[in-house]
ROLOZA-329614 format. One record per residue (C-alpha): residue in one letter; x, y, z. Coordinates in nm, 3 decimals, decimal comma, padded with zeros to 5 digits. Example, Ala and Ser with C-alpha at 12.3 -4.5 7.8 and 13.67 -1.06 7.14 Angstrom:
res = A | px = 01,230 | py = -00,450 | pz = 00,780
res = S | px = 01,367 | py = -00,106 | pz = 00,714
end
This chain:
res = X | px = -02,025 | py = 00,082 | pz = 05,307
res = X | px = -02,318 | py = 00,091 | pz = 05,519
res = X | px = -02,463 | py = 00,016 | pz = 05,884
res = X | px = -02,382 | py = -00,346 | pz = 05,797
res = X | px = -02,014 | py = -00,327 | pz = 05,772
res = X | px = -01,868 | py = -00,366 | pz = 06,133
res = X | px = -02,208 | py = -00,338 | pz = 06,361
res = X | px = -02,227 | py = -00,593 | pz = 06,524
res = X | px = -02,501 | py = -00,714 | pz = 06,788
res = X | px = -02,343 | py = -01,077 | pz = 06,863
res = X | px = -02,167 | py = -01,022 | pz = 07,225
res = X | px = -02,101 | py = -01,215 | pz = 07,557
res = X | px = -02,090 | py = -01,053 | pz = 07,923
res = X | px = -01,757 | py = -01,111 | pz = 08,117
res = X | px = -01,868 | py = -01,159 | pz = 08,473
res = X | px = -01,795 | py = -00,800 | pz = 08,572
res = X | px = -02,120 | py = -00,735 | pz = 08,337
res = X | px = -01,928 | py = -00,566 | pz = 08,055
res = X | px = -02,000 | py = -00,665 | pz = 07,700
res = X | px = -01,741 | py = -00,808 | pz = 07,473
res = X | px = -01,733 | py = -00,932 | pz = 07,050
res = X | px = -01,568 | py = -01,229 | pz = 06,992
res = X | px = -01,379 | py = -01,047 | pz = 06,722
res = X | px = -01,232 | py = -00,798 | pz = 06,974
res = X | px = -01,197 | py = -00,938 | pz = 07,349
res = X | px = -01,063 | py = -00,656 | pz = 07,598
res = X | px = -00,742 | py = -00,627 | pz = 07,664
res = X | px = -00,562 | py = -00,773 | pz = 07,937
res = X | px = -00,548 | py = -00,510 | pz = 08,205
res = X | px = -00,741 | py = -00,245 | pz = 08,025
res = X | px = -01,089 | py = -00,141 | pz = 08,148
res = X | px = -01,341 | py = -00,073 | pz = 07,870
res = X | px = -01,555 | py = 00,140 | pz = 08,143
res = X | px = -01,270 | py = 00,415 | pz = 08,093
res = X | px = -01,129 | py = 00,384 | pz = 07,719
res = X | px = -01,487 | py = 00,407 | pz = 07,599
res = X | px = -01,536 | py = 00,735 | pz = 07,718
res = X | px = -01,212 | py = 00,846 | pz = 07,623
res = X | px = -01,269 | py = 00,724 | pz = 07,291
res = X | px = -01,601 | py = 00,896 | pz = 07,291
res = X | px = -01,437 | py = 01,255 | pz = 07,392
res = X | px = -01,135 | py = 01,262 | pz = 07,153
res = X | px = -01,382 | py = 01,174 | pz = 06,868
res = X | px = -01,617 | py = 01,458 | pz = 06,925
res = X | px = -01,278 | py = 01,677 | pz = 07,033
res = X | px = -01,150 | py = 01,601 | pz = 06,662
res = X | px = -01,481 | py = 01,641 | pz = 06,490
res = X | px = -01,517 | py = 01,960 | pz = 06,647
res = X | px = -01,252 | py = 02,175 | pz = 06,521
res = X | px = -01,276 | py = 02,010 | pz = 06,123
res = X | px = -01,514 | py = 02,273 | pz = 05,931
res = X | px = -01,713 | py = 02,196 | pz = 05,636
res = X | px = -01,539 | py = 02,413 | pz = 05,452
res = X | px = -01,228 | py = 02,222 | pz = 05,533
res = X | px = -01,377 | py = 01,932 | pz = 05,384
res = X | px = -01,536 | py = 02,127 | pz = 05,071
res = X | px = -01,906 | py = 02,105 | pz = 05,239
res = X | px = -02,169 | py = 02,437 | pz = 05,261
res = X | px = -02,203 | py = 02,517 | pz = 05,615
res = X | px = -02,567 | py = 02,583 | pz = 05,612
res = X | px = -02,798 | py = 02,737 | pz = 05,792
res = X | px = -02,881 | py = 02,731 | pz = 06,195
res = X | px = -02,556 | py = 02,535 | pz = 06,248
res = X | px = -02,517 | py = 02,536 | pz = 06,614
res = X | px = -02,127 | py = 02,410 | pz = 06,588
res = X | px = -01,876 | py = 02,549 | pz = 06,354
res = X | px = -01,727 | py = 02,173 | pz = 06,352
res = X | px = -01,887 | py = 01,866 | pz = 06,116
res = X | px = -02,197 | py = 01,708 | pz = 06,214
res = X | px = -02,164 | py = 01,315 | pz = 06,267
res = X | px = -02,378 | py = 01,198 | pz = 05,977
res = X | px = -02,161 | py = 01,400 | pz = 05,782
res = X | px = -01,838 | py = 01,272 | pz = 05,928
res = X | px = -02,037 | py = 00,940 | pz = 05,834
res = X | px = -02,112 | py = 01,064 | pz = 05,505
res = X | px = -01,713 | py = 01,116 | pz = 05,436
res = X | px = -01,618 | py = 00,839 | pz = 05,577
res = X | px = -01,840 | py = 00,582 | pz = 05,410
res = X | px = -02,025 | py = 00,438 | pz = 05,709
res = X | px = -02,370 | py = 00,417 | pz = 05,841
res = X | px = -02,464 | py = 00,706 | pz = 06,046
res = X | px = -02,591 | py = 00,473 | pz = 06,363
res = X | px = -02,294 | py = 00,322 | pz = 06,295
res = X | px = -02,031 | py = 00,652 | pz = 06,366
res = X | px = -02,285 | py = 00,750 | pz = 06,644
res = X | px = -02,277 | py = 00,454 | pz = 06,851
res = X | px = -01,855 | py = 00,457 | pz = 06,759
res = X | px = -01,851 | py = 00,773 | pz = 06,934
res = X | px = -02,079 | py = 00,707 | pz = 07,209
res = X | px = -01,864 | py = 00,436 | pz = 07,333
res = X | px = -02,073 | py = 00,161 | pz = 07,238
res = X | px = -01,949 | py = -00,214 | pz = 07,247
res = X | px = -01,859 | py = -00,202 | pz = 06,840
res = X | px = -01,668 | py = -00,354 | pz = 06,659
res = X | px = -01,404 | py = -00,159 | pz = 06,383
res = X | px = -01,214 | py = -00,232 | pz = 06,101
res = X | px = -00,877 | py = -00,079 | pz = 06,047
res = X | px = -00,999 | py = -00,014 | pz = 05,719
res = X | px = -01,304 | py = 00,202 | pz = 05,937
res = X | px = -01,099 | py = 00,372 | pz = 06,116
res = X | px = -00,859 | py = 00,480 | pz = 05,838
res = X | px = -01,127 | py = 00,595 | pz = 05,704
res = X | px = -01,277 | py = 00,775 | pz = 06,010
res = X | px = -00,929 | py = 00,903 | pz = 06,069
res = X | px = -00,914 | py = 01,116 | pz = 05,708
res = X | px = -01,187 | py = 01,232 | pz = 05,771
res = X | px = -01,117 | py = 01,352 | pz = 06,090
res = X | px = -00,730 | py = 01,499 | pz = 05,953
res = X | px = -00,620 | py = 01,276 | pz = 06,201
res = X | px = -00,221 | py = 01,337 | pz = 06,216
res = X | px = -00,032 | py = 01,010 | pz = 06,292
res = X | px = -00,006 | py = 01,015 | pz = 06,693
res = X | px = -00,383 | py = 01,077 | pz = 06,705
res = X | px = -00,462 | py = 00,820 | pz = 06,450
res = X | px = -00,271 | py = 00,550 | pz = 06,672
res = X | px = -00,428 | py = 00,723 | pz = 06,927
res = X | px = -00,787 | py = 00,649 | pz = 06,807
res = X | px = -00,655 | py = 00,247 | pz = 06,754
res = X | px = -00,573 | py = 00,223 | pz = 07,104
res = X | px = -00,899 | py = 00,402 | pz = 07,254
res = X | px = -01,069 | py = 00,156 | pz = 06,948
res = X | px = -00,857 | py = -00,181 | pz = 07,095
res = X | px = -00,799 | py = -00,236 | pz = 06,726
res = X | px = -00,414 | py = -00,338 | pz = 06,646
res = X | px = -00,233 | py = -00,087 | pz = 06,542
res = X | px = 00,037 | py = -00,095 | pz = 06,203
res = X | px = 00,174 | py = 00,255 | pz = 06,136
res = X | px = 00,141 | py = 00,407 | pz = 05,811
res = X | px = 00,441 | py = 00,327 | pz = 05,573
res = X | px = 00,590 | py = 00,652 | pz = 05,458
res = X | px = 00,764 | py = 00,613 | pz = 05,065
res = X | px = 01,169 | py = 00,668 | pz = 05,144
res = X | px = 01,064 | py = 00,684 | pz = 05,522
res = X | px = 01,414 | py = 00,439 | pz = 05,531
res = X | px = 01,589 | py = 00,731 | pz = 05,390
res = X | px = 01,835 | py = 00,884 | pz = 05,651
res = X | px = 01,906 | py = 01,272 | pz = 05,566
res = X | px = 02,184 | py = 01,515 | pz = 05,661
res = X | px = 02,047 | py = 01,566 | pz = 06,028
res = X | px = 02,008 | py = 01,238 | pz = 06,127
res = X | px = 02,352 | py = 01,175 | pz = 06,004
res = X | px = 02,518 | py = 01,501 | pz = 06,158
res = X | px = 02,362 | py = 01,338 | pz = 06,498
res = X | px = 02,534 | py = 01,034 | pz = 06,467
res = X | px = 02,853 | py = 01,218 | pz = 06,359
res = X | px = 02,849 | py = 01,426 | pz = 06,666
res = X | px = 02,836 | py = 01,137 | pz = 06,893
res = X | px = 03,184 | py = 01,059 | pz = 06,792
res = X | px = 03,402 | py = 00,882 | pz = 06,915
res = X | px = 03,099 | py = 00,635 | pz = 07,068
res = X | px = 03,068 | py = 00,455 | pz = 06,799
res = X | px = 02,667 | py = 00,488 | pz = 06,632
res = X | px = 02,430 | py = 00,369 | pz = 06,377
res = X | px = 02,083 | py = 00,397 | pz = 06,225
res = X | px = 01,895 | py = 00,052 | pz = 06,208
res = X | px = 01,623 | py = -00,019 | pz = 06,037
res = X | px = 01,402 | py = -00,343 | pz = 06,137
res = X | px = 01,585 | py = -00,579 | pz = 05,935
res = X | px = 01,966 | py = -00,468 | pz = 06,070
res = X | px = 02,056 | py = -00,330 | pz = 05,759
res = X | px = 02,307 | py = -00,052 | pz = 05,815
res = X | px = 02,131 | py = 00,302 | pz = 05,733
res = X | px = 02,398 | py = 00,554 | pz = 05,852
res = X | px = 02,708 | py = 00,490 | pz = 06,063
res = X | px = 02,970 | py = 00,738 | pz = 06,229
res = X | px = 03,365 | py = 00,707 | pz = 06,227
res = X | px = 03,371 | py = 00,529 | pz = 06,530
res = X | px = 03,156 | py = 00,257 | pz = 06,458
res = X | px = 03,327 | py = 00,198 | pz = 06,119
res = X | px = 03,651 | py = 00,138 | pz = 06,336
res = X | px = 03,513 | py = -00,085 | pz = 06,577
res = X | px = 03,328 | py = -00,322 | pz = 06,302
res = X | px = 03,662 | py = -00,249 | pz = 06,079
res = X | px = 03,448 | py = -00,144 | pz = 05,782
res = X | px = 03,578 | py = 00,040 | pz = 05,488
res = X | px = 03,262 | py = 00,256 | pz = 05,377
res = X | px = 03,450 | py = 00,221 | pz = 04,964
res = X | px = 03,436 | py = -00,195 | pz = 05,055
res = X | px = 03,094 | py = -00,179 | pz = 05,166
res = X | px = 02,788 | py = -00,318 | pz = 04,948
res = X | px = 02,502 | py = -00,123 | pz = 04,852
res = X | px = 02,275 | py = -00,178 | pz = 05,163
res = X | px = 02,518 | py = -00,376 | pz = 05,428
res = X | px = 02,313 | py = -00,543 | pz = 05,687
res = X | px = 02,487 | py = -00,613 | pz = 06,064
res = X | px = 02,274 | py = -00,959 | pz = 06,108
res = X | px = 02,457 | py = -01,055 | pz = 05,750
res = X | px = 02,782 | py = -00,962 | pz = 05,854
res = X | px = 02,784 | py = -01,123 | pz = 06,188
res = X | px = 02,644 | py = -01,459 | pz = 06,049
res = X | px = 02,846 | py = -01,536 | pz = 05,757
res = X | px = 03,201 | py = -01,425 | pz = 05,881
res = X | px = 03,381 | py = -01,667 | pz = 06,011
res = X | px = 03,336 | py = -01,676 | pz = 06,390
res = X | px = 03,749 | py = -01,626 | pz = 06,473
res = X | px = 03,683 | py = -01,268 | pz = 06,282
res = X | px = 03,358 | py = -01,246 | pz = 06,428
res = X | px = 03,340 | py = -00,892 | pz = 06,617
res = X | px = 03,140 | py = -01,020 | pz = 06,877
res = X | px = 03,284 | py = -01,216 | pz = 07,160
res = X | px = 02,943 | py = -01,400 | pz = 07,251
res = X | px = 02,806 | py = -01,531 | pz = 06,980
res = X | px = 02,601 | py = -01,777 | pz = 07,146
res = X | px = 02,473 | py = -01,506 | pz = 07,383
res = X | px = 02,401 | py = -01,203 | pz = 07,162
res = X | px = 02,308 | py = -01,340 | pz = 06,791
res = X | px = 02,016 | py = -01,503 | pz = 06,933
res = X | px = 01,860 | py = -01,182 | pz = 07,062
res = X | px = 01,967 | py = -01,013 | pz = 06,772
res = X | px = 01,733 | py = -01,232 | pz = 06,575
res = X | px = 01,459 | py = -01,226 | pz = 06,834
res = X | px = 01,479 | py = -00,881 | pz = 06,764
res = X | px = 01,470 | py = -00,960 | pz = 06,361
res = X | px = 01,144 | py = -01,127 | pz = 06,444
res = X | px = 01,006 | py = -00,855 | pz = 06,617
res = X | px = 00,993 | py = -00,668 | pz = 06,273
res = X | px = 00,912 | py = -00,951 | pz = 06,071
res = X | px = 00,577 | py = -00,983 | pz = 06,173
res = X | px = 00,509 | py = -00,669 | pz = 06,025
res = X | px = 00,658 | py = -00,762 | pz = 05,666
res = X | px = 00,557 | py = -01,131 | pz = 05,664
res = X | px = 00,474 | py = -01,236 | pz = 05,287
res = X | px = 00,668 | py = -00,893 | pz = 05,160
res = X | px = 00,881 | py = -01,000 | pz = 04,879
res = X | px = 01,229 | py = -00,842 | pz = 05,048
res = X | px = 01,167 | py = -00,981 | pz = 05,405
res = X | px = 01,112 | py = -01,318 | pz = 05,280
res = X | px = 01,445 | py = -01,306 | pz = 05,050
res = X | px = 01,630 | py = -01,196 | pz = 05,301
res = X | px = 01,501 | py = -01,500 | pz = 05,556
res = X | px = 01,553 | py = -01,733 | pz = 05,328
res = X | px = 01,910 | py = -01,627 | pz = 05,204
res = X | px = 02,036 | py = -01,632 | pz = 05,582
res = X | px = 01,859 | py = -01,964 | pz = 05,651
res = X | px = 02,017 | py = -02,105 | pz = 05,304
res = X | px = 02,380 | py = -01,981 | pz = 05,398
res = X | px = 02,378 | py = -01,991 | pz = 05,823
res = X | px = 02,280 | py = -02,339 | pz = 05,992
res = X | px = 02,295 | py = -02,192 | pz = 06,295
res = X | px = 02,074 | py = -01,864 | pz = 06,153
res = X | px = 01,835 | py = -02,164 | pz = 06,067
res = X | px = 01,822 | py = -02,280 | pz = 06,389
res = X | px = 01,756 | py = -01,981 | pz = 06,623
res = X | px = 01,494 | py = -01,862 | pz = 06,312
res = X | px = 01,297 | py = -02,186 | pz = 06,344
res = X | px = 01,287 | py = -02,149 | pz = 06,749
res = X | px = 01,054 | py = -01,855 | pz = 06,712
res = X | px = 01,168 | py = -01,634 | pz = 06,951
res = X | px = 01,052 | py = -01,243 | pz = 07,008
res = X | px = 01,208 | py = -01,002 | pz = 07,140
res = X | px = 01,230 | py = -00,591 | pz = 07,084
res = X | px = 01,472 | py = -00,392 | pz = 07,109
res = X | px = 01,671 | py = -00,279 | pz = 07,389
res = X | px = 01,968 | py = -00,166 | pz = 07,611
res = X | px = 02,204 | py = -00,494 | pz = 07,604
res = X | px = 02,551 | py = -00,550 | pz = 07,716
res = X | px = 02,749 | py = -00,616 | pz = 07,416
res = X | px = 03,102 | py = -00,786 | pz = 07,427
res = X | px = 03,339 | py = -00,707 | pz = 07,098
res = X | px = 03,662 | py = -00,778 | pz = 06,971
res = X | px = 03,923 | py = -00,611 | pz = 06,764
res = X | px = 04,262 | py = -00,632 | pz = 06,597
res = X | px = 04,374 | py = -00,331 | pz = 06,775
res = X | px = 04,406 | py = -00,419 | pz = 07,128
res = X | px = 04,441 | py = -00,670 | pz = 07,386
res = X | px = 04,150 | py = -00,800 | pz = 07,609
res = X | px = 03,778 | py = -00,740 | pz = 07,544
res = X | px = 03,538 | py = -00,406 | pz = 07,473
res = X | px = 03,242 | py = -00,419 | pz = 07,708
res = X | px = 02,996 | py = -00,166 | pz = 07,567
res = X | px = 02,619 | py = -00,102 | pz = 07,651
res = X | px = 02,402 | py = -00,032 | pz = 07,301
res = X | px = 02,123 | py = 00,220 | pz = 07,346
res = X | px = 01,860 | py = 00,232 | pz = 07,081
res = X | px = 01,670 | py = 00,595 | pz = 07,039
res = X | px = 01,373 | py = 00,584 | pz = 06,822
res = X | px = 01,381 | py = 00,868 | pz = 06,521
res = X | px = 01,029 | py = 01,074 | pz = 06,471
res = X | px = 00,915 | py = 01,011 | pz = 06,111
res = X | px = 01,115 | py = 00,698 | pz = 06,070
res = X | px = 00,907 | py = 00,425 | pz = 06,293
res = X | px = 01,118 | py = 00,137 | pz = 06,223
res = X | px = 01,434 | py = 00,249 | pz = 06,242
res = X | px = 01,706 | py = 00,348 | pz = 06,524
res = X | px = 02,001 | py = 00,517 | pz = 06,623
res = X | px = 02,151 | py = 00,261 | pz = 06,810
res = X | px = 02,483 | py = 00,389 | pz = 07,025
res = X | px = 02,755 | py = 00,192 | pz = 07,225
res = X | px = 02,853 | py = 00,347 | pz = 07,489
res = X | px = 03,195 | py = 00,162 | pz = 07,787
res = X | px = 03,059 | py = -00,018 | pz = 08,057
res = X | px = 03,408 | py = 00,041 | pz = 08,244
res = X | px = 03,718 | py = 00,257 | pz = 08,226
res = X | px = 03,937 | py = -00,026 | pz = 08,042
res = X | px = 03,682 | py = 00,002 | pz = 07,770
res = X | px = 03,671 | py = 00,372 | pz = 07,733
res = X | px = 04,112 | py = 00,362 | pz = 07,676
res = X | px = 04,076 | py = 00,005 | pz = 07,397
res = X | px = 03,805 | py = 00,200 | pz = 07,210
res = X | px = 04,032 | py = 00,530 | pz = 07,168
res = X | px = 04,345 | py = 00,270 | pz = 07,065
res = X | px = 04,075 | py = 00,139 | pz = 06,785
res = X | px = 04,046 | py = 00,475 | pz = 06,639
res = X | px = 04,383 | py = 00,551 | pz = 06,645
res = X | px = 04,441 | py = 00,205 | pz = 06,458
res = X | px = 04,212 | py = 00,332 | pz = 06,219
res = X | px = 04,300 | py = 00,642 | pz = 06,159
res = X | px = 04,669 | py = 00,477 | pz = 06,103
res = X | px = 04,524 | py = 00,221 | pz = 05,822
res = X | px = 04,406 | py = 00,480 | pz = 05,611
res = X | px = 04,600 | py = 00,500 | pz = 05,314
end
């Protein structure tokens, strides 16, 4: 990979004078003036502390910096040395994610300052996938088991059902020995029939709730279990067909959710509250939490119905 992989000299002028690639338009709001030399200092801030020696180099003689030179950080990375200079100068360049993957080893870039470098680059930015990163362990779990009784559960972008506490097993009435191997919320909700349906609102909530499906499909589109999983809910939900095919987007987000249940007379009003998990990007602990006292007294009559249906 040389200087002619992403220099590029074919640019237009905006009318505040600033040059711009057809590839890579500014952003709206965002003035390239300032994220070029911020992109500029955090690339000579990272090559800076990275030794030769860390990358298996001699350090040679009359070094004036104990960090890496840039034709050698071009050298690593597989990129033309006018290339890497005029990336970190600030130039008007465009860059590949593939580049700047490749910039970012380099660099030992550790995952907030590699989608640091994407933003300060305008390139989009897809985070790494991590094998088992869907994996909840013991602490995530003891979290959501502490929040008892608000009922709580881990999410991952497709609604499947990661970890759940007590309380949300009583609210959904969900038998964990009953349950299949991965048990998905949007699956659940769809297919039962809508008298048994937990949620009051169906007309109100499911369509956010695959708004919100979309929102993470656009990252898997084309991945063999996304696209089962579309199609399966579009084959066995008409009305899953018909909010899919409108296209709506939405991410996730504090809602006012309106259940049902067996136990208890009138309605549970209860705001959901999604908390993003470090090391886990797609995934979140999602807890409901009564909007009113009335709420707060049917969800502790739930539990106690629960706790009196175990045999």
């Amino acid at each position: 990979m040389g200087d002619v992989t992403t220099m590029t000299t074919t640019e237009h002028t905006t009318a505040t004078g600033r040059a711009t690639t057809p590839e890579h338009p500014p952003a709206p709001g965002r003035d390239r003036r300032r994220t070029r030399p911020e992109l500029a200092a955090f690339l000579k801030s990272r090559r800076a502390r990275v030794t030769p020696a860390d990358v298996g180099m001699p350090a040679g003689p009359r070094r004036r910096t104990p960090g890496l030179r840039r034709e050698e950080v071009a050298q690593l990375s597989g990129v033309g040395v006018t290339w890497y200079t005029w990336l970190e100068q600030g130039r008007p360049i465009n860059a590949s994610p593939q580049v700047l993957d490749a910039v970012a080893r380099t660099l030992r870039l550790d995952p907030p300052e590699r989608e640091h470098l994407y933003q300060l680059a305008e390139v989009p930015y897809e985070p790494a996938r991590v094998a088992g990163g869907e994996t909840v362990g013991p602490d995530i779990q003891g979290i959501i088991d502490a929040l008892d009784p608000l009922p709580a559960v881990v999410y991952n972008a497709r609604f499947d059902l990661l970890a759940t506490n007590a309380a949300y097993r009583a609210l959904f009435i969900l038998a964990p020995e009953t349950l299949p191997r991965t048990p998905n919320a949007l699956r659940t909700l769809f297919l039962a029939p809508e008298a048994t349906c937990p949620l009051v609102l169906r007309e109100t909530e499911l369509p956010v709730m695959v708004a919100t499906l979309r929102s993470g499909y656009g990252r898997h589109a084309g991945e063999p279990v996304w696209e089962d999983f579309i199609r399966g809910l579009i084959t066995a939900s008409p009305y899953f067909a018909e909010l899919w095919e409108s296209g709506d987007v939405a991410p996730p987000g504090p809602r006012v959710k309106t259940f049902r249940h067996r136990a208890v007379e009138g309605e549970l009003r209860m705001t959901s509250t999604s908390l993003s998990i470090n090391g886990m990007p797609e995934c979140r602990i999602v807890v409901y939490s009564p909007v009113d006292e009335e709420t707060h007294e049917r969800l502790a009559a739930v539990r106690t119905d629960n706790e009196k249906s175990r045999p």
